[in-house]
C-alpha positions in Angstrom: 6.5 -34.0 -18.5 9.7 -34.7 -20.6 8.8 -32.3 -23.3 8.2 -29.6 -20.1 11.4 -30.2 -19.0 13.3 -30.1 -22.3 11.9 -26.7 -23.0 13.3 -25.2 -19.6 11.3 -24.3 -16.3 7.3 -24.2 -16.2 6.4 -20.7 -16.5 5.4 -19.2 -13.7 3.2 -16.1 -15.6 0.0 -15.8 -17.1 -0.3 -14.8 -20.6 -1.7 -11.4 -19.1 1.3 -11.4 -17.2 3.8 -12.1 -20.1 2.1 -9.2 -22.1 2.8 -6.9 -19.5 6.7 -7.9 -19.5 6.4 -7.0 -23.2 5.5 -3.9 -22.6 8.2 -3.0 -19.7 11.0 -4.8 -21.3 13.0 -2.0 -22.4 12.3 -0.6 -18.8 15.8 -1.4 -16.8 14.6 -1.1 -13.4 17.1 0.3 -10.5 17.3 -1.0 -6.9 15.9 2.3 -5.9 12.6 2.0 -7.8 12.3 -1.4 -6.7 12.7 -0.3 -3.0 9.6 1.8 -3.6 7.4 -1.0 -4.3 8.4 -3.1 -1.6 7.9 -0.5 1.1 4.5 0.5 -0.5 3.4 -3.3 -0.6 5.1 -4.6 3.0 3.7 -0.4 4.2 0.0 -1.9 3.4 0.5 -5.2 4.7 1.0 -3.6 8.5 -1.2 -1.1 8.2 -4.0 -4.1 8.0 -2.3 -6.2 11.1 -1.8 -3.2 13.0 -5.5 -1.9 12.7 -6.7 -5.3 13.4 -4.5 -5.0 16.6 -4.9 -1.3 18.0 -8.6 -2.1 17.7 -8.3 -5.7 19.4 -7.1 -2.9 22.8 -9.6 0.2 22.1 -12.6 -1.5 20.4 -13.0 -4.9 20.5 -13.1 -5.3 23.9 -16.3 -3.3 24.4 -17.9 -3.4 20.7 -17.7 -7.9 20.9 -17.5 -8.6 23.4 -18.9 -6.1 26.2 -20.5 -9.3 28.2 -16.8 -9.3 29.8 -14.9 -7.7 32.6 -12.6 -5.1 30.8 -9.1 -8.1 30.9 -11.2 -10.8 29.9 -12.4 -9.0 27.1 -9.2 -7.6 25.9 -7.5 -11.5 26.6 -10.4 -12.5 24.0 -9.7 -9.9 21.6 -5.8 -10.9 21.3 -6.8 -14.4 21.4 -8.6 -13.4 17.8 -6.0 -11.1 16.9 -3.9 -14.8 17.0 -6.1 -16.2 14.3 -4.3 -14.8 11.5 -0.7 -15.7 12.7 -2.6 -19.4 12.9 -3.4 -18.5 9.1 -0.2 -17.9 7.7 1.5 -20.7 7.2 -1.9 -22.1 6.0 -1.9 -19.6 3.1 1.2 -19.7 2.3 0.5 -23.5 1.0 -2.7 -22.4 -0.6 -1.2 -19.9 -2.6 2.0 -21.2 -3.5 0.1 -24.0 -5.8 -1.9 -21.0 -6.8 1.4 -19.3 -7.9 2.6 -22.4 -9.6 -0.2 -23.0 -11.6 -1.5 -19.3 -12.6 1.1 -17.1 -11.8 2.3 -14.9 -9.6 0.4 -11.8 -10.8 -2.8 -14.0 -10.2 -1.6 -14.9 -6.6 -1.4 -11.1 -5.9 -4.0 -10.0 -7.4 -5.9 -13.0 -5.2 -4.4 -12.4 -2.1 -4.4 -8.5 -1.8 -8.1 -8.4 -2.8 -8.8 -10.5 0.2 -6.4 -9.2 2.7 -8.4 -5.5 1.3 -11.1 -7.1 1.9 -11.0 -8.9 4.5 -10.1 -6.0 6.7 -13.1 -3.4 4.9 -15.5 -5.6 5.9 -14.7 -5.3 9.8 -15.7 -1.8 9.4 -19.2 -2.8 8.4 -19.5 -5.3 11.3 -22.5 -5.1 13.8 -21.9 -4.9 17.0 -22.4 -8.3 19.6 -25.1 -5.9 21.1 -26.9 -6.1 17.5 -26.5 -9.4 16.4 -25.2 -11.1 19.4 -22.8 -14.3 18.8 -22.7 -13.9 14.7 -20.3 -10.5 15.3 -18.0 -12.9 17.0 -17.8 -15.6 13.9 -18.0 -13.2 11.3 -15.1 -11.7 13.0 -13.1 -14.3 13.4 -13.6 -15.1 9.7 -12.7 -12.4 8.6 -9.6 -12.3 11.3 -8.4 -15.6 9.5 -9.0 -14.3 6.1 -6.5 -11.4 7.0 -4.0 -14.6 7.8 -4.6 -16.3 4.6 -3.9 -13.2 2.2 -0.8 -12.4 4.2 0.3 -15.6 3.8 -0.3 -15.1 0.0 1.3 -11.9 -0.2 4.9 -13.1 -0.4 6.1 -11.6 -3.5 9.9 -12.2 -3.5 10.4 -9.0 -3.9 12.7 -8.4 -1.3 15.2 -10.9 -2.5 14.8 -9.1 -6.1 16.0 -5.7 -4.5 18.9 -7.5 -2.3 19.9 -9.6 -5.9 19.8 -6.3 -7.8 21.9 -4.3 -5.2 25.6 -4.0 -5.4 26.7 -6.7 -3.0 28.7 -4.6 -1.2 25.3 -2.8 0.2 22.8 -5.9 0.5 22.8 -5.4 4.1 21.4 -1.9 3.4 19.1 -3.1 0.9 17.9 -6.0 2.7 16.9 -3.6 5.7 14.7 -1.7 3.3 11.5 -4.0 2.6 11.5 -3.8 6.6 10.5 0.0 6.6 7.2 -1.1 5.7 6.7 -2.2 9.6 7.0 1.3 11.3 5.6 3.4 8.2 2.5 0.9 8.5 2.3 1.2 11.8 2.7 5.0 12.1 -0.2 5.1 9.2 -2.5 2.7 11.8 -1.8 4.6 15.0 -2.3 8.4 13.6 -5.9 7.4 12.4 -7.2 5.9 15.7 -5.1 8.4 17.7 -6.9 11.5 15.5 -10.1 10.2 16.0 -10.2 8.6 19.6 -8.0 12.4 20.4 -11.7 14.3 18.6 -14.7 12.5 19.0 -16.5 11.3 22.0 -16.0 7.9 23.3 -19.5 7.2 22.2 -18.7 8.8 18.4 -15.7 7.0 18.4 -16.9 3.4 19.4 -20.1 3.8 17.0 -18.6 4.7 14.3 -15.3 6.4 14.4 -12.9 3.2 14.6 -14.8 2.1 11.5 -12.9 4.9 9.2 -9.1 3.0 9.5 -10.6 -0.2 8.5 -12.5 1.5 5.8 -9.4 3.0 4.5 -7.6 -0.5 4.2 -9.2 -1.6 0.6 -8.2 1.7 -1.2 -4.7 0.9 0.5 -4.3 -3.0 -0.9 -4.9 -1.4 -4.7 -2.4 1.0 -4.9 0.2 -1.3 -3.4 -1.0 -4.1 -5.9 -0.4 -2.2 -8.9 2.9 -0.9 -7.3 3.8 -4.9 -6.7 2.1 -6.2 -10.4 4.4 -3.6 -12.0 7.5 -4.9 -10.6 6.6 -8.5 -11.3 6.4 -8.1 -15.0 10.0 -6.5 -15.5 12.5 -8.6 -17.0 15.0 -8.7 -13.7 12.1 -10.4 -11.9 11.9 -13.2 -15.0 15.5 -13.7 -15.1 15.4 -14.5 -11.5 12.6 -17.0 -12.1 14.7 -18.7 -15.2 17.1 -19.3 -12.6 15.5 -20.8 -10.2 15.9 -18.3 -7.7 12.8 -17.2 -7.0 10.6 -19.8 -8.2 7.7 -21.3 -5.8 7.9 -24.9 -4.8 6.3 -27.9 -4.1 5.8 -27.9 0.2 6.3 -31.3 0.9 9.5 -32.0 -0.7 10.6 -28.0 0.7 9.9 -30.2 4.4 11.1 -33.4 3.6 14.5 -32.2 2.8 14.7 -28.9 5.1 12.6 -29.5 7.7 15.1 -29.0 10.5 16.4 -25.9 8.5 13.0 -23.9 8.4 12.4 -24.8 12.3 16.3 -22.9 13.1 15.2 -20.2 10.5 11.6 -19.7 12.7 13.3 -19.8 15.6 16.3 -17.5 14.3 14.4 -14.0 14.8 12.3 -15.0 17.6 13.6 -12.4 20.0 12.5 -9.5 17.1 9.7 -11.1 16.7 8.4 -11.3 20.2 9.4 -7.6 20.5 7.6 -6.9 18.0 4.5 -6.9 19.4 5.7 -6.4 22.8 6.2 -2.2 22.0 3.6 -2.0 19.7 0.0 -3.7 21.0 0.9 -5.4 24.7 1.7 -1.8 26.0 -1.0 -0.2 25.0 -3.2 -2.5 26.3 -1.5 -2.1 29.6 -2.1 1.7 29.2 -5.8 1.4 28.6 -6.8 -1.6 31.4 -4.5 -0.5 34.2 -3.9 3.1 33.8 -5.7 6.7 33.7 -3.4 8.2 30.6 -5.3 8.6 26.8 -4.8 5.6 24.5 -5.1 8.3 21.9 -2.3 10.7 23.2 0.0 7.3 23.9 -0.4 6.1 20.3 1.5 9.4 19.5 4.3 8.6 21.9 4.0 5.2 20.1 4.2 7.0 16.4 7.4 9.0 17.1 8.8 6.0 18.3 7.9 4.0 15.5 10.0 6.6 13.6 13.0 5.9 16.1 12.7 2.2 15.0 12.5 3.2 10.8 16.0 5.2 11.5 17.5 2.2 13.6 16.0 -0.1 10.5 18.5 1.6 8.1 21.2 2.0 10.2 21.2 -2.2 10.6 21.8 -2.2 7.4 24.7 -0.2 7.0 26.0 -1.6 10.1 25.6 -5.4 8.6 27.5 -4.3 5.4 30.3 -3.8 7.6 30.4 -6.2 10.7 27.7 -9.0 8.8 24.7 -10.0 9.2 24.8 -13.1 11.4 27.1 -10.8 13.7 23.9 -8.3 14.2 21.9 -10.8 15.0 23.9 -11.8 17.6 24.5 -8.4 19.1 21.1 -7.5 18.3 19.7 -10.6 20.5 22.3 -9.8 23.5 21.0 -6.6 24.1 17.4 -7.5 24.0 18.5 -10.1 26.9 19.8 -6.7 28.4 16.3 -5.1 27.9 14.2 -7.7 28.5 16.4 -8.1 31.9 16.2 -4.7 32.8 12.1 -5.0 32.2 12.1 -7.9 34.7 13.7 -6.0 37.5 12.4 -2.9 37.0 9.0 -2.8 35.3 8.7 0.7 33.2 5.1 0.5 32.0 3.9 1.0 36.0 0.6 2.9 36.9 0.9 6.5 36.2 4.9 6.4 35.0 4.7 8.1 32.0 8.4 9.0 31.5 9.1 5.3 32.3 6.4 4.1 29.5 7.8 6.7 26.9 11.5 5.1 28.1 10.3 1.6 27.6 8.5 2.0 23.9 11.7 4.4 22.8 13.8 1.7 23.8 12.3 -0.9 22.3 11.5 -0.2 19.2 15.0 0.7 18.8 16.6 -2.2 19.6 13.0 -3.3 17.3 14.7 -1.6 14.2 18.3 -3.2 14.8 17.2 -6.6 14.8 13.7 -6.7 12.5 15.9 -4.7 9.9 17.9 -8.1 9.4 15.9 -10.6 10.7 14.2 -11.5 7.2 15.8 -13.9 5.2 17.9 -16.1 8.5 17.4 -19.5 7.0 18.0 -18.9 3.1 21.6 -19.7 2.8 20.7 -23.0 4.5 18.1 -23.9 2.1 19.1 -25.3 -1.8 18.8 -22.9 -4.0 15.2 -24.1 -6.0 13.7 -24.4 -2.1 14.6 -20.7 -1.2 11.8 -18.4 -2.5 8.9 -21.0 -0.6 11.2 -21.9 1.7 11.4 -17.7 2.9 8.2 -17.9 3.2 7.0 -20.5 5.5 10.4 -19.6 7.6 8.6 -16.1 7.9 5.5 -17.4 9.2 6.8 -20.0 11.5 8.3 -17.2 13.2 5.5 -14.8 13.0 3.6 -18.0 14.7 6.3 -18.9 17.1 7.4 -15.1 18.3 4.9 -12.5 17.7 1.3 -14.6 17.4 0.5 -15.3 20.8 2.8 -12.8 22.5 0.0 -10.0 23.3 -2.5 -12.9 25.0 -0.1 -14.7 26.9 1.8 -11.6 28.6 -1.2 -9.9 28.9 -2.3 -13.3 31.3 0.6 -13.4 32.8 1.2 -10.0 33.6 -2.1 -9.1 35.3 -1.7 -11.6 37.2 1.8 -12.1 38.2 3.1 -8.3 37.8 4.8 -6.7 34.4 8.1 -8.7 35.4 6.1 -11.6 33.1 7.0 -9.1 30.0 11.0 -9.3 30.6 11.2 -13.1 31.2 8.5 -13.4 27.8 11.3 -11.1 26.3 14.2 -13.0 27.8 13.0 -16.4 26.7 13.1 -15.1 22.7 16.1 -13.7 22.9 17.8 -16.9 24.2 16.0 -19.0 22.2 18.0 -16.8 19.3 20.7 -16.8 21.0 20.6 -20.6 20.8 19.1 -20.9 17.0 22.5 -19.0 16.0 24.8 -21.1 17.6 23.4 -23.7 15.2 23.6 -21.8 12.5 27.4 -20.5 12.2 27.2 -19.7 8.5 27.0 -16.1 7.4 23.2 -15.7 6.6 22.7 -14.1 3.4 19.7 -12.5 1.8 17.7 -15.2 -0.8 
């Protein structure tokens, strides 16, 4: 252990790895190139979550688990779509000792394969009419497995990009690894929109919601190679000779910051539980409790999405000039707003459709102003070796904490109790943010 420590860090590359730094290191790589592979890697994450969730609305429900009223069966599906955000934090521990002992090329290379093919293989699921029970398991597995790569797929790319920007524009380039979200999602909602728009409902719940999943495997390689590339350039080793983005050890990580990565969790909570409250809850609403296509409201959903990727950029130019802790702030206030004006006057009601196209516009606006800085809240609390792992499990704690549950337990309350249950879901994260920044007064800066 001495002699490791007199010769500098533990490498954190395989030999296959170091060769390919060999072979790129007269290849000085600009923030712009880097940008690239972080939106194509963070662009194939979502476009897995947000397959898995689109179907858990317009498949699930009657391919698994058709034994239930239409609600119940939906409530079932999000409570699987929850497994993953249950998986995160899980895999994030699994595959930060794979990183430390084979490299982060090997973690990857691990952890997109799975995430590819975790999703692939729900495409070639049977049906709970064919095999009864075992869809259900098999699903679920496979549900998890989505969680456990995701987990794995922190790359620290993002802080690369922000460290290789000039500092005066981090708070642009910070906001960039975030397009991945709405690109992802725009990618997930034009495939089941074209075919649930063409094909029979029969077509379609046979076979035609097999094709996104399908896609997903194809998706996870050229995002790999896009992410392996970047690894093995001689800014990312530099970074990891300095400790900044090295991986390590968890329980020491808690030990010292546990109270830290709970304020970081809790920091974009109100984003978070947006999040999933414009994308999945509403059309879920749509399809139980109103006559309008699921298909033609994805595409209200997809030019919104496009909204939030233009709000995304501008809250990063905004935060190079007011700061980022500021945005937040802002950001969470006029969610409260929002999720106040939800409460008192419900916009996703029966057959309103310019009051549903108000409500997803809206939100994934104010979605883009606050997701676009929301990554990163807790690093400039954290010591400098615990930051890169320390990211991470911040990231899924909040995932867990905000967005995880957020589809099952409005959709409870709210068909129930009325679509006021959505505002005061809303309300409560956007307090809860309001709160975690009052206890963090520091400027937050990007890892």
């Amino acid at each position: 252990m001495a002699i490791d420590q007199a010769q500098g860090p533990a490498p954190s590359s395989t030999p296959l790895e170091r060769d390919a730094r060999l072979v790129s290191t007269d290849h000085k790589v600009a923030p712009s190139e880097i940008a690239i592979g972080v939106v194509i890697g963070r662009a194939a994450e979502y476009f897995d979550f947000f397959v898995f969730g689109i179907a858990s609305v317009v498949v699930f429900p009657k391919v698994f688990f058709p034994f239930a009223e239409p609600v119940t069966a939906t409530l079932y599906s999000f409570a699987m779509f929850s497994l993953a955000f249950i998986a995160r934090p899980i895999g994030s521990v699994i595959f930060t000792a794979v990183d430390r002992r084979h490299g982060r090329g090997v973690k990857l290379t691990i952890a997109l394969f799975l995430l590819g093919f975790s999703t692939m293989a729900i495409s070639f699921l049977p049906s709970y009419a064919q095999i009864g029970a075992w869809s259900l398991y098999l699903l679920g597995i496979l549900r998890f497995g989505q969680g456990l790569a995701l987990g794995g797929a922190w790359d620290g790319l993002a802080s690369l990009l922000a460290l290789n920007a000039p500092i005066e524009r981090r708070g642009f380039y910070a906001a960039i690894p975030q397009l991945g979200a709405p690109l992802g999602f725009m990618v997930a909602s034009v495939l089941f929109a074209f075919f649930m728009l063409n094909l029979t409902e029969a077509d379609f719940l046979d076979w035609g919601w097999r094709y996104p999943f399908f896609c997903a495997f194809a998706i996870n390689v050229v995002a790999l190679f896009s992410r392996l590339r970047l690894v093995a350039t001689d800014e990312f080793a530099r970074l990891l000779e300095r400790r900044r983005l090295e991986p390590s050890p968890i329980l020491p990580l808690i030990r010292n910051h546990g109270a830290d990565l709970l304020v970081g969790a809790l920091i974009p909570l109100a984003s978070f539980a947006l999040f999933h409250l414009v994308t999945v809850f509403p059309v879920s609403w749509i399809t139980l409790f109103t006559h309008r296509s699921a298909g033609e409201f994805l595409m209200v959903q997809c030019s919104a999405a496009f909204i939030c990727a233009v709000a995304i950029v501008a809250s990063g130019l905004i935060a190079d000039q007011i700061g980022r802790r500021m945005l937040l702030l802002i950001s969470a206030g006029l969610i409260a707003v929002f999720a106040i004006g939800s409460t008192i006057a419900p916009l996703l009601v029966e057959e309103n459709a310019i009051g549903q196209t108000i409500y997803v516009n809206a939100g994934f606006l104010l979605l883009g102003l606050s997701y676009g800085q929301s990554s990163g809240a807790v690093t400039s609390r954290l010591e400098q070796r615990y930051r890169y792992t320390g990211a991470a499990l911040t990231n899924d704690l909040a995932w867990l904490l905000g967005a995880g549950f957020a589809p099952l337990i409005v959709l409870f309350l709210s068909a129930r109790y009325g679509l006021a249950c959505v505002g005061l879901y809303l309300l409560s994260g956007a307090v809860t943010t309001l709160l975690a920044l009052s206890l963090s007064r520091s400027e937050i800066r990007q890892v």
